[in-house]
N, C-alpha and C positions, 0 to 999 in steps of 0.2 A: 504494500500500500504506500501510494509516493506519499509527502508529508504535504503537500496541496489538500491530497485526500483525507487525508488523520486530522487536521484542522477543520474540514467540513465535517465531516465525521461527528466529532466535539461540540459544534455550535450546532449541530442534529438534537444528538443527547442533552443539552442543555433547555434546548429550547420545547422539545414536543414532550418532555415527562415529568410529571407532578411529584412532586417532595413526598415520601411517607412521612404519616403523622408521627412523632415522638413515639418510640416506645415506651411503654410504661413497663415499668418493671415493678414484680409484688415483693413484699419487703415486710420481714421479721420486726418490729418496734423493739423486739427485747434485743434480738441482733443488734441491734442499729447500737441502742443505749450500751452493749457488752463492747461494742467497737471502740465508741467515744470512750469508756470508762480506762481500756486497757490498749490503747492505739499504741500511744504512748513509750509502757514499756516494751510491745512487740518490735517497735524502731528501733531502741535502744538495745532489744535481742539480736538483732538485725546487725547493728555498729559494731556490738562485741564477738559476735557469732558467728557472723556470715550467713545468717539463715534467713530467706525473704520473709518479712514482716508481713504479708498477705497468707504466707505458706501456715505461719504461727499462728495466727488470729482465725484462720479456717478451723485447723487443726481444734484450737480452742472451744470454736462455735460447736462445732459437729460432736468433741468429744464428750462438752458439760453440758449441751444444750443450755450455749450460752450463761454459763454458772448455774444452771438449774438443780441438776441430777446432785442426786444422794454425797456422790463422791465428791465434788464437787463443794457441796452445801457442808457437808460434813467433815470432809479431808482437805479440802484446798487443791482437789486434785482437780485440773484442769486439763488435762492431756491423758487422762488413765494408762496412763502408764502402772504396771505391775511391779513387783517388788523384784523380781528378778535374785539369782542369788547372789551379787555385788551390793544390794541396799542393806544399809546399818541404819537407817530412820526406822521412826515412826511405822507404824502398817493400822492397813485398816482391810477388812472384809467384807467382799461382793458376789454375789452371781454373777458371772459371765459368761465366758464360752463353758466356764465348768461351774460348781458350785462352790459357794465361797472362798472363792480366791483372794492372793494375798494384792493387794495395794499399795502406792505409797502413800505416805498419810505428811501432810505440811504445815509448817506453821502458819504459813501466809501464803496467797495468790504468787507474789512476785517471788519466793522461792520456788513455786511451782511452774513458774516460767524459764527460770534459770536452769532446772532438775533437764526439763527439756528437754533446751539447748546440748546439753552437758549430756544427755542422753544419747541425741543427734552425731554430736561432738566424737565421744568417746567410741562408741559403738562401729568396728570396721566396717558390719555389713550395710554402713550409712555414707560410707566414704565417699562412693564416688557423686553423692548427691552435691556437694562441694566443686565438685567443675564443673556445674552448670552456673549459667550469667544467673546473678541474683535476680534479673528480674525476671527471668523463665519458670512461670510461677507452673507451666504449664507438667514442663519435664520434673520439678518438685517433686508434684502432686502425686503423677504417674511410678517418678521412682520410690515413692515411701510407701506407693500398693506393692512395687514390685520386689521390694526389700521386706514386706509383709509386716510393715509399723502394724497394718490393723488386717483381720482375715476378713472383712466386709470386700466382697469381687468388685464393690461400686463406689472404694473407697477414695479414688482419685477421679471421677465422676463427682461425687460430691462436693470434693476441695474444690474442683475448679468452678463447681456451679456457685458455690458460696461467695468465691473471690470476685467473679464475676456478675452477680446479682449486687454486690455492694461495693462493687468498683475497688477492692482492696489492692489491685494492682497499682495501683498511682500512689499507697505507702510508700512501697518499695521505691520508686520512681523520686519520692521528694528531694532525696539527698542526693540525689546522681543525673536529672535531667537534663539541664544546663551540659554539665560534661559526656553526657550519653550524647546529646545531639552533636557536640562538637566534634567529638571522636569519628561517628561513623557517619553522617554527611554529608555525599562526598561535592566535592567543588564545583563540578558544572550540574547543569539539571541529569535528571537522571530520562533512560528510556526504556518503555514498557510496549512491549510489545501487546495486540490486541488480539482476542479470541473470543467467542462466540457458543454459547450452550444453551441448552432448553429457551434458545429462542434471545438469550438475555447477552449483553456487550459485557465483558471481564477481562480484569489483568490479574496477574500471579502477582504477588509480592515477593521481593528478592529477602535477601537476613539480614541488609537495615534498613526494610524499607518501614516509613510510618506512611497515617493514613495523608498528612501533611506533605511528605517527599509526594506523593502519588497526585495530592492535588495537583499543587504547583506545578508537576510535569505536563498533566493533564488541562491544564484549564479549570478544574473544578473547586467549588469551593466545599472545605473540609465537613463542614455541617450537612452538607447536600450527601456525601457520601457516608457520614456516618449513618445518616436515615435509611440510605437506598438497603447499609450493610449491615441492619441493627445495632451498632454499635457505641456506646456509648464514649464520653468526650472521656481521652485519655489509654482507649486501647490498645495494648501491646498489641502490631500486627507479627505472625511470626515464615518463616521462609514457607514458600508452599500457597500460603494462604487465598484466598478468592477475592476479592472486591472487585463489586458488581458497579458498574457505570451508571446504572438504571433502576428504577422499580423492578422490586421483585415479585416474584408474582403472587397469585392467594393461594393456588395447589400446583403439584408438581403437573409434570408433562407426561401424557400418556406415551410408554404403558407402567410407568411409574406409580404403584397403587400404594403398595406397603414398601418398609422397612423395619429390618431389621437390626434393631439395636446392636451393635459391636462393643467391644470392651476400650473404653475411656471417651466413649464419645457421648458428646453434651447436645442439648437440644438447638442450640446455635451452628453447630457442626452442622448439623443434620440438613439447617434451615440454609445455609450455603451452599451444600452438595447439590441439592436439589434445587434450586434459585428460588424457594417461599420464603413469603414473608414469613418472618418468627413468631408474631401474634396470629397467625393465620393458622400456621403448625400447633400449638397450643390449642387455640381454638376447635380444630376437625378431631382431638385427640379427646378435649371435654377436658385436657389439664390447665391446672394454674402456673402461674408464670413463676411457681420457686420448683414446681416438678423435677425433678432428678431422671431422669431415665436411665436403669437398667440392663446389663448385657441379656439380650434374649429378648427385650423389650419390642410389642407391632408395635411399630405406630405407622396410623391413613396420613397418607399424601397429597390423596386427595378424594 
């Protein structure tokens, strides 16, 4: 395509398609209040640790129900973590995967934060979760199911749905944006080649591209395509990924009817493979918008 043509192309796109409405995203109040309360020291986990502060604060949500649970209310245990035979604290007992298992039991929250860390830290089979970019909250997630932190199969399905329904990705992000951008940037515009599925205009993003580098290449403004791609202000885009140029659509393209849930994929995945809109996918499905999807999960397409 000569670039005469990639410019009409763009003032096409620009001009014949309507903006998606805002997505709205459903939201925990206590989550929200558990965030504000302990943002803070997860950063601070983060400075001393190296562990992304989104990664923690999931961790945290998922494992206390938000400080709720027994353990939790009772122990300060906020990560349930088990007593393993290295603990000389405290213990407290629960039903779990077996019956009354041993726990660790804390004095405080912020020791139970630190235990953690120090958990993460110390434990080989957690090593190599340390050479991924702190902000790959994605690869985290997936490696702490695959390192078996927890025997739940939809364990890294969860973290990334949490992180991503409360934008916890742009913790991680405060103390390094400035230098994240400078770093990888590169000096002239960048160029995206264009392709074409179920109907709909897409680029691939490269491993530094944001949705910003992709504007600017393009012509488009950053708002227009966070709508077109669900995505809210501040998304990590990652190599591979899809951004659509366009509306997407309300159901997939026949003969596209069902899917089947695969192991770590989220319900935004889903809604990019197939070019639907993301309240659209929710909607045909009868779920709400903090829904989790499952390996082995149908879900209608259309």
């Amino acid at each position: 395509m000569s670039l005469k043509n990639r410019y009409i192309l763009f003032f096409l796109l620009l001009t014949a398609f309507n903006p998606l409405r805002a997505n709205v995203t459903g939201r925990n109040s206590a989550y929200e209040k558990y965030i504000s309360k302990y943002r803070d020291e997860a950063i601070r986990q983060q400075k001393k640790h190296k562990i992304p502060a989104s990664i923690t604060l999931a961790q945290a949500l998922l494992e206390s129900n938000a400080g709720a649970s027994t353990l939790a209310k009772n122990s300060n245990n906020h990560f349930g973590i088990k007593c393993h035979s290295e603990w000389k604290g405290a213990r407290a007992y629960h039903n779990d995967d077996r019956e009354n298992e041993c726990f660790r039991k804390y004095k405080n929250i912020t020791d139970s934060y630190e235990d953690h860390s120090l958990f993460l830290v110390n434990h080989s089979r957690y090593a190599r979760l340390f050479e991924y970019k702190i902000t790959d909250y994605k690869r985290w997630a997936k490696g702490l199911q695959e390192c078996n932190y927890a025997t739940d199969r939809g364990y890294a399905d969860k973290l990334i749905t949490i992180i991503e329904t409360y934008q916890l990705y742009n913790v991680d992000r405060e103390k390094e944006k400035k230098k994240d951008k400078k770093e990888t940037r590169p000096a002239s515009l960048l160029s995206h080649e264009i392709f074409k599925t179920h109907g709909l205009i897409y680029v691939i993003a490269d491993g530094n591209d944001s949705l910003e580098d992709i504007a600017g290449d393009l012509g488009f403004k950053v708002k227009k395509l966070r709508k077109y791609n669900d995505m809210p202000k501040g998304y990590p885009l990652e190599e591979g990924d899809i951004v659509y140029l366009q509306k997407k659509k309300k159901k997939a393209d026949k003969p596209y009817q069902f899917h089947t849930v695969q192991a770590s994929e989220s319900m935004h995945g889903i809604s990019q493979r197939y070019g639907i809109q993301l309240k659209s996918l929710y909607k045909m499905n009868s779920k709400k918008p903090d829904f989790v999807p499952e390996e082995g999960d149908m879900l209608k397409l259309r």
